[in-house]
KOLDREN-389621 format. One line per 3 residues: number of its first residue (from 1); for each residue z negated, x, y of N, C-alpha, C, O. Coordinates in nm, 4 decimals, decimal comma. Each point is the difference from the previous one (the first is absolute). Last residue first. Layout:
KOLDREN-389621
NUM = Z X Y Z X Y Z X Y Z X Y  ...
***
This chain:
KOLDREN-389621
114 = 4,9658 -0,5569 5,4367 0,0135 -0,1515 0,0182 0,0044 -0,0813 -0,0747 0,0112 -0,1170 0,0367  -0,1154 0,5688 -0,1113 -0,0918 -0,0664 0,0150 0,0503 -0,1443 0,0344 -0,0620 -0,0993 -0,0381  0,2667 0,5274 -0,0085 0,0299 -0,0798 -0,0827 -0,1005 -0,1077 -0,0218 0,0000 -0,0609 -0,1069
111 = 0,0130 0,4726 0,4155 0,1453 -0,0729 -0,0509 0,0124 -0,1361 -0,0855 0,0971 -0,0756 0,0041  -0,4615 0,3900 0,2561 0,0050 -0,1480 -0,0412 0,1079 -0,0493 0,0187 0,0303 -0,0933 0,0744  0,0367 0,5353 0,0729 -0,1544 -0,0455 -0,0090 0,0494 -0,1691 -0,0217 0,0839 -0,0658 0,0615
108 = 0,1782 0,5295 -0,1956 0,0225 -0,1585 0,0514 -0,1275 -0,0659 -0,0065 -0,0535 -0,0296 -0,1068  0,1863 0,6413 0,1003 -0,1224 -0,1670 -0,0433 0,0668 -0,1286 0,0558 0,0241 0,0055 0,1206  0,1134 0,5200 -0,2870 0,0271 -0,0918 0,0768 -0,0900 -0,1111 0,0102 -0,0447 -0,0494 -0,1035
105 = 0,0664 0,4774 -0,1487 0,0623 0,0610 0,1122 -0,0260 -0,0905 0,1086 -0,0226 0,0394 0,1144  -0,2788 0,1383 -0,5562 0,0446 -0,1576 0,0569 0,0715 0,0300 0,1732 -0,0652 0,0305 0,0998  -0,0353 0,2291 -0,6252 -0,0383 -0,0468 0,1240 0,1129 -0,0369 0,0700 0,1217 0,0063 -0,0177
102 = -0,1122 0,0725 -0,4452 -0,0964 -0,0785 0,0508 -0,0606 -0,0251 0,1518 -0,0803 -0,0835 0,0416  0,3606 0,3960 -0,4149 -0,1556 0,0045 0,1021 -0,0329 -0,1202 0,0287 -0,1199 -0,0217 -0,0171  0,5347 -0,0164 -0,2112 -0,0692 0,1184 -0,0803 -0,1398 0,0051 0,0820 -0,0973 -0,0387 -0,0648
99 = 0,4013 -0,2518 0,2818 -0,0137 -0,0661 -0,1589 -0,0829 0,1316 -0,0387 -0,1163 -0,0399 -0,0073  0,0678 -0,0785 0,5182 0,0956 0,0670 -0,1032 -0,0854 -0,0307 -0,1163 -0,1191 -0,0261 -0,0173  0,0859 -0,3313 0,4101 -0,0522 0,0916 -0,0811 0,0861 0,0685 -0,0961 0,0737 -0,0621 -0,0766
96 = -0,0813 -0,3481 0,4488 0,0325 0,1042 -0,0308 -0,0467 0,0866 -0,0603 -0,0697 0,0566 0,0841  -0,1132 -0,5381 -0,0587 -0,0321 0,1122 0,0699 0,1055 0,0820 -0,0493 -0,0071 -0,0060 -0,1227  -0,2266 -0,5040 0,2343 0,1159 0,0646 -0,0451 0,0279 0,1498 0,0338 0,0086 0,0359 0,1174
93 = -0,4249 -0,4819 -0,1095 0,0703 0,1440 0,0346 0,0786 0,0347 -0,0824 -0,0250 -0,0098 -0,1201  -0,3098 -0,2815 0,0110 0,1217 -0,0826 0,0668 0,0590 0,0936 0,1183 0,0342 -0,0446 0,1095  -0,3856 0,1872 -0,4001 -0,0770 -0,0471 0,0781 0,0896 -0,1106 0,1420 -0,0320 -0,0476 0,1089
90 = 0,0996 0,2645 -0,5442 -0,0922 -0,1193 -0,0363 -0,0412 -0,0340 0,1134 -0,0753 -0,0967 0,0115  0,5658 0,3054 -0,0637 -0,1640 0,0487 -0,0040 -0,0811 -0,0940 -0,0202 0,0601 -0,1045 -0,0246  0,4802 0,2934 -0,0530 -0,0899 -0,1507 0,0469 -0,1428 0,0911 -0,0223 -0,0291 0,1017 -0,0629
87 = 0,4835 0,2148 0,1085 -0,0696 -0,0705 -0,0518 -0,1066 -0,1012 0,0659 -0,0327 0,0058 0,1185  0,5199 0,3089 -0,1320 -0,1008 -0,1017 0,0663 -0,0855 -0,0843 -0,1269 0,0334 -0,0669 -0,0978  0,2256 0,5987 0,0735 -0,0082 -0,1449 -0,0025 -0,0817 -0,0720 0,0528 -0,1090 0,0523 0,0231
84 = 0,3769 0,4638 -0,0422 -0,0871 -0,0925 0,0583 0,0338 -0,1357 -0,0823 0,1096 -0,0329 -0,0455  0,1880 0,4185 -0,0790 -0,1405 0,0443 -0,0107 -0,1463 -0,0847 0,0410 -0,1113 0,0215 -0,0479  0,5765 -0,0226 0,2851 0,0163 0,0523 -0,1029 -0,1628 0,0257 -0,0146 -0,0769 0,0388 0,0879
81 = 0,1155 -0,3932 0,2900 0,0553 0,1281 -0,0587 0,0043 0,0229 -0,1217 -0,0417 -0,0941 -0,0675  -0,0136 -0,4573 0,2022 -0,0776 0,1755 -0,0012 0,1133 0,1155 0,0046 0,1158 -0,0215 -0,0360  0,0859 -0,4268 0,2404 -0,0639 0,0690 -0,1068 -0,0630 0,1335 0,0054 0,0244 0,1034 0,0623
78 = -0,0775 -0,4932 0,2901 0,1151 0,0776 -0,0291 -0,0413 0,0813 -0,0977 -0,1122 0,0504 0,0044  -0,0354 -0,5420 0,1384 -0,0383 0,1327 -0,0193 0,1154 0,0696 -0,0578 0,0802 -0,0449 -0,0820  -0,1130 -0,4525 0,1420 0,0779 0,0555 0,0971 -0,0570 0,1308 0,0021 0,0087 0,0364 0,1172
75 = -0,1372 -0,3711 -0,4673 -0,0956 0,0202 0,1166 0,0630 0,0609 0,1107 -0,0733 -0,0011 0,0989  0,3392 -0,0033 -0,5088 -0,0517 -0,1530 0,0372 -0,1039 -0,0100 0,1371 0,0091 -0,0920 0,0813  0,1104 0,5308 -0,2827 0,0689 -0,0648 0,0757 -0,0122 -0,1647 0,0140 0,0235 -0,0503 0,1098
72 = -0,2772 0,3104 -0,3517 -0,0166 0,0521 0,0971 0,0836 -0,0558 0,1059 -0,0386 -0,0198 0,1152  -0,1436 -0,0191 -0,6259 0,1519 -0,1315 0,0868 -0,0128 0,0337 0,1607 0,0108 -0,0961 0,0762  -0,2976 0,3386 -0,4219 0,1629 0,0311 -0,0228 0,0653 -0,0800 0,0565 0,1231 0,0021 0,0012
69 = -0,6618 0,1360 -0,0270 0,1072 -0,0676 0,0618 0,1467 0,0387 0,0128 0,0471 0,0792 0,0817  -0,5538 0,0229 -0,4075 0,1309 0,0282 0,0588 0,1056 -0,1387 0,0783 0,0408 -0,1025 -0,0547  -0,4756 0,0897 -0,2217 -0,0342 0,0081 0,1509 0,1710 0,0225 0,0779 0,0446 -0,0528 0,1019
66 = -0,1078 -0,0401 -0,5603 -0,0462 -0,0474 0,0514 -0,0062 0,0007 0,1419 0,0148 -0,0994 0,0711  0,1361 0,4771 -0,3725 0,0807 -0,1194 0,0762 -0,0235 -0,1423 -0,0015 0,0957 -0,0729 -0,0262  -0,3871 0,5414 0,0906 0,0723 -0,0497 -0,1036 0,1398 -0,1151 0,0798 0,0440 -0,0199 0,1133
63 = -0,3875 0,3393 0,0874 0,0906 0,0396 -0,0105 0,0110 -0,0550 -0,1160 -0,0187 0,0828 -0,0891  -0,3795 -0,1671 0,2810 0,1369 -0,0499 0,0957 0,1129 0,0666 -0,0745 0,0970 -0,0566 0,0504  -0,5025 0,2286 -0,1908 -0,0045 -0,0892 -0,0779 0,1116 -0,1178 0,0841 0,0272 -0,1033 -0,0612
60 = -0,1329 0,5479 0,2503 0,0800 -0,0268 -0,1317 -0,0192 -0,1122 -0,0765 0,0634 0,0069 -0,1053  -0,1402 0,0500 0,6583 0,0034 0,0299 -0,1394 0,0231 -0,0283 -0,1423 0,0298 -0,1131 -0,0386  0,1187 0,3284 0,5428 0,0083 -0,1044 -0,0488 -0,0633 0,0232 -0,1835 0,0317 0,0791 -0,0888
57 = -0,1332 0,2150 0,5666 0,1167 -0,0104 -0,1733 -0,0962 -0,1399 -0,0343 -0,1188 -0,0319 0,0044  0,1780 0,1924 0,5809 -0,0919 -0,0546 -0,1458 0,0809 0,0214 -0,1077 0,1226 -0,0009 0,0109  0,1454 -0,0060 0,3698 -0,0625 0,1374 -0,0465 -0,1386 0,0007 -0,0740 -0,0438 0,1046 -0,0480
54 = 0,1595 -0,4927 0,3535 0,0863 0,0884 -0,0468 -0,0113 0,1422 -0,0687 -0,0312 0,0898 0,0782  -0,2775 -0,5238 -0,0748 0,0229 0,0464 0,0578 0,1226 0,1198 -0,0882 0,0098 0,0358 -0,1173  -0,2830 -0,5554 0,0383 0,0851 0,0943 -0,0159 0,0396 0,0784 0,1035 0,0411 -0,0659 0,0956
51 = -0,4829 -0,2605 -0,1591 0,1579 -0,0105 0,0711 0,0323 0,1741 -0,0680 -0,0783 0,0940 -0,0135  -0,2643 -0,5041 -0,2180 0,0404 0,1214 0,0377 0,1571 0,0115 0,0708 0,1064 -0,0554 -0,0277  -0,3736 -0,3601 -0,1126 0,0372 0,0531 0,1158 0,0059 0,1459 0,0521 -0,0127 0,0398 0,1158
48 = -0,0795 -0,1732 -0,5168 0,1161 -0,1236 0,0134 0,0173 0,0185 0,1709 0,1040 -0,0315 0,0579  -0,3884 0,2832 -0,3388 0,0986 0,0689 -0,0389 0,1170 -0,1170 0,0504 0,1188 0,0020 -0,0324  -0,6140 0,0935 0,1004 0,0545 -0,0621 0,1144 0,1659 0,0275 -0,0567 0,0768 0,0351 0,0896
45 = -0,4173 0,1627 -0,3771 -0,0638 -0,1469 0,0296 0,0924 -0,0786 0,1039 -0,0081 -0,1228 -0,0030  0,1446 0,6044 -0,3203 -0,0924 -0,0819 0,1601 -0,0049 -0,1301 0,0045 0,1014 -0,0603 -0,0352  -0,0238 0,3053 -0,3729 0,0425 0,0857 0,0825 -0,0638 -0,0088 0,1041 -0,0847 0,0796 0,0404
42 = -0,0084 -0,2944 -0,4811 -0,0337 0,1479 0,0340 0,0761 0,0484 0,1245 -0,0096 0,1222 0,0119  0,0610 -0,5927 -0,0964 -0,1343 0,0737 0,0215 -0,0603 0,1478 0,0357 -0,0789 0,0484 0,0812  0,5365 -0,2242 -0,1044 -0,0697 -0,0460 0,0947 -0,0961 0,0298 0,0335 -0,0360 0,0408 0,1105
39 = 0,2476 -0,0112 -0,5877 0,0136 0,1440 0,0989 -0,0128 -0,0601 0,1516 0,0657 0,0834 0,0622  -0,3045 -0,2659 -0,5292 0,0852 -0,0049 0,1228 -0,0255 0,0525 0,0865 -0,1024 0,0184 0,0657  -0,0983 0,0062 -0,4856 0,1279 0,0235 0,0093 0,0604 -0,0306 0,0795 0,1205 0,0218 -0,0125
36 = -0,6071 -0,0773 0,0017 0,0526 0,1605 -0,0113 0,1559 0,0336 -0,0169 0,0462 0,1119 0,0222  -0,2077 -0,6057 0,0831 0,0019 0,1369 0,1285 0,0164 0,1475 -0,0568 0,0558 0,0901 0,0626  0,1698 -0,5336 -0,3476 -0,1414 0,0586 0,0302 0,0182 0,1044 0,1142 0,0995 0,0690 0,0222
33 = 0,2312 -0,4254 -0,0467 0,0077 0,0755 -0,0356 -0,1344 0,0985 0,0282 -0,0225 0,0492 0,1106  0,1776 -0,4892 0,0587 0,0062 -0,0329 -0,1491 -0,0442 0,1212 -0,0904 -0,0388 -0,0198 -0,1151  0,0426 -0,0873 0,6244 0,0457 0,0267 -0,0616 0,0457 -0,0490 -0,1325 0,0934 -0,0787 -0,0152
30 = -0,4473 0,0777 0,3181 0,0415 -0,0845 -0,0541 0,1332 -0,0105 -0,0260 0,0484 -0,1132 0,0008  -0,3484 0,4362 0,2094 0,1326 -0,0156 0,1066 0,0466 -0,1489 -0,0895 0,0866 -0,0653 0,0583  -0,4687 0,3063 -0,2797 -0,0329 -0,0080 0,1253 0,0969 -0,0790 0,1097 -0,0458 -0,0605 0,0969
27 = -0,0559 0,0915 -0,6081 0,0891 -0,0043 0,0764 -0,0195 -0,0001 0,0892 0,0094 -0,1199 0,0261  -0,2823 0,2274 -0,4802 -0,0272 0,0056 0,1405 0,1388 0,0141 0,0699 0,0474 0,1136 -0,0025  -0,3408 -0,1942 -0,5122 0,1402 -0,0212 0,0398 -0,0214 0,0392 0,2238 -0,1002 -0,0402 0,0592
24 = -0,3283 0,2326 -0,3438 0,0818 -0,1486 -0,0145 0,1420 0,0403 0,0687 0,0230 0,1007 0,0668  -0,2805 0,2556 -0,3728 -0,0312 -0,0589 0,1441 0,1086 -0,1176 0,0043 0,0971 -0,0175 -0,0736  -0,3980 0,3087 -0,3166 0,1300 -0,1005 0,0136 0,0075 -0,0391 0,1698 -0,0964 -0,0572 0,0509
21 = -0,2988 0,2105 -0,3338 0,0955 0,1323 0,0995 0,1170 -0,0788 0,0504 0,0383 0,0255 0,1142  -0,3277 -0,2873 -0,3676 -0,1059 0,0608 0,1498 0,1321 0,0947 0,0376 0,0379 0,0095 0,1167  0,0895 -0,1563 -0,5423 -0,0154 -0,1041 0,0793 -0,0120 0,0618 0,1841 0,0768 0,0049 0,0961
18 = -0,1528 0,2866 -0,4730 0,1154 -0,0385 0,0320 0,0280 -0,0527 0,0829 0,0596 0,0543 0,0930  -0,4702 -0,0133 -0,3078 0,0440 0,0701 0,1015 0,1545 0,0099 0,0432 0,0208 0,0559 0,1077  -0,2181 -0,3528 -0,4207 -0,0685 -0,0563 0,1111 0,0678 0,0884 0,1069 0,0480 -0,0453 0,1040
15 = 0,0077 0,1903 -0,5594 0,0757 -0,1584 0,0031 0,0141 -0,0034 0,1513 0,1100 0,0080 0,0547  -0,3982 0,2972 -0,2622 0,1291 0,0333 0,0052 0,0651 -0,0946 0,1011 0,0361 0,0229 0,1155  -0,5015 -0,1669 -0,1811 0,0314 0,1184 0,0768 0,1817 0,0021 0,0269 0,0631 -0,0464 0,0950
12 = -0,1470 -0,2293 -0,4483 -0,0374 -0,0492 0,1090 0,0124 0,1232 0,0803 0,1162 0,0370 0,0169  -0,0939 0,1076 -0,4390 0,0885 -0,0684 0,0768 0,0096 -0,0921 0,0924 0,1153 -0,0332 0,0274  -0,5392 0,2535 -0,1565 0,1146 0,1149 0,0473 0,1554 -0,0582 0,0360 0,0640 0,0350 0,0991
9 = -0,4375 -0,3429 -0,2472 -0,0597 0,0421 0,1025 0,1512 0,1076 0,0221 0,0871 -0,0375 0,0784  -0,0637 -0,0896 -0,4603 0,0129 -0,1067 0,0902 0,0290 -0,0193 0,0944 0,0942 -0,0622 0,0491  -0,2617 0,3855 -0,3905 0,0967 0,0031 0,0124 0,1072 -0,1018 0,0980 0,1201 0,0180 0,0199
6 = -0,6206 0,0320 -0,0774 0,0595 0,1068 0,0437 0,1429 -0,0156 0,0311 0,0433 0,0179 0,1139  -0,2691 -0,3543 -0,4009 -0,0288 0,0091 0,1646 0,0754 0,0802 0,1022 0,0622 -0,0409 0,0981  -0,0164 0,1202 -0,5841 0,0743 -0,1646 0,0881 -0,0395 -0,0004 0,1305 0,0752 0,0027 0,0975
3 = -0,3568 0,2434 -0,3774 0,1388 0,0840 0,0850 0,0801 -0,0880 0,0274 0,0518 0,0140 0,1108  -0,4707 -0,1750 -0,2263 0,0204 0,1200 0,1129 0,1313 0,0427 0,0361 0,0529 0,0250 0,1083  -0,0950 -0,2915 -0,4915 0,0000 -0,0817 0,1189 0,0000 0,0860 0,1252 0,0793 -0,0126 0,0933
***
């Protein structure tokens, strides 16, 4: 019976500590996407009214083609250079940026906000 006891008592413990370390679900921006994986969180808190400046590097998580703007001309913008593309921002900024670095030649402040 003692050791029934014993043995009880230890998977309870086991069991119990798990639980206590576990931290709860936490969206802060309601999202959908926990705060340690959203790149909002870890960067800055004001990432919707960050303004873009020339000669900042644009960053890499902008360089897919999500963000990419290819109908440049529908908006009356004259095409990038060799090597440049326009990209969307989260913060409804449009920015010139070379494709290999990343930094940012041009800014359209709230191109795409209307």
């Amino acid at each position: 019976m003692k050791k029934v006891l014993i043995a009880f008592s230890a998977a309870t413990i086991a069991l119990s500590a798990g639980a206590a370390a576990a931290q709860p679900y936490r969206d802060r921006d309601h999202d959908g996407v926990p705060n340690r994986y959203d790149r909002h969180d870890n960067r800055h808190d004001d990432w919707r009214t960050r303004h873009w400046k020339r000669g900042e590097r644009l960053d890499t998580h902008y360089h897919n083609r999500g963000y990419l703007v290819s109908d440049y001309r529908r908006y009356g913008w004259r095409a990038p250079p060799r090597g440049y593309a326009y990209y969307r921002t989260d913060s409804g900024d449009v920015v010139m940026a070379a494709i290999a670095s990343g930094v940012i030649s041009s800014v359209i402040a709230n191109a795409l906000t209307r």
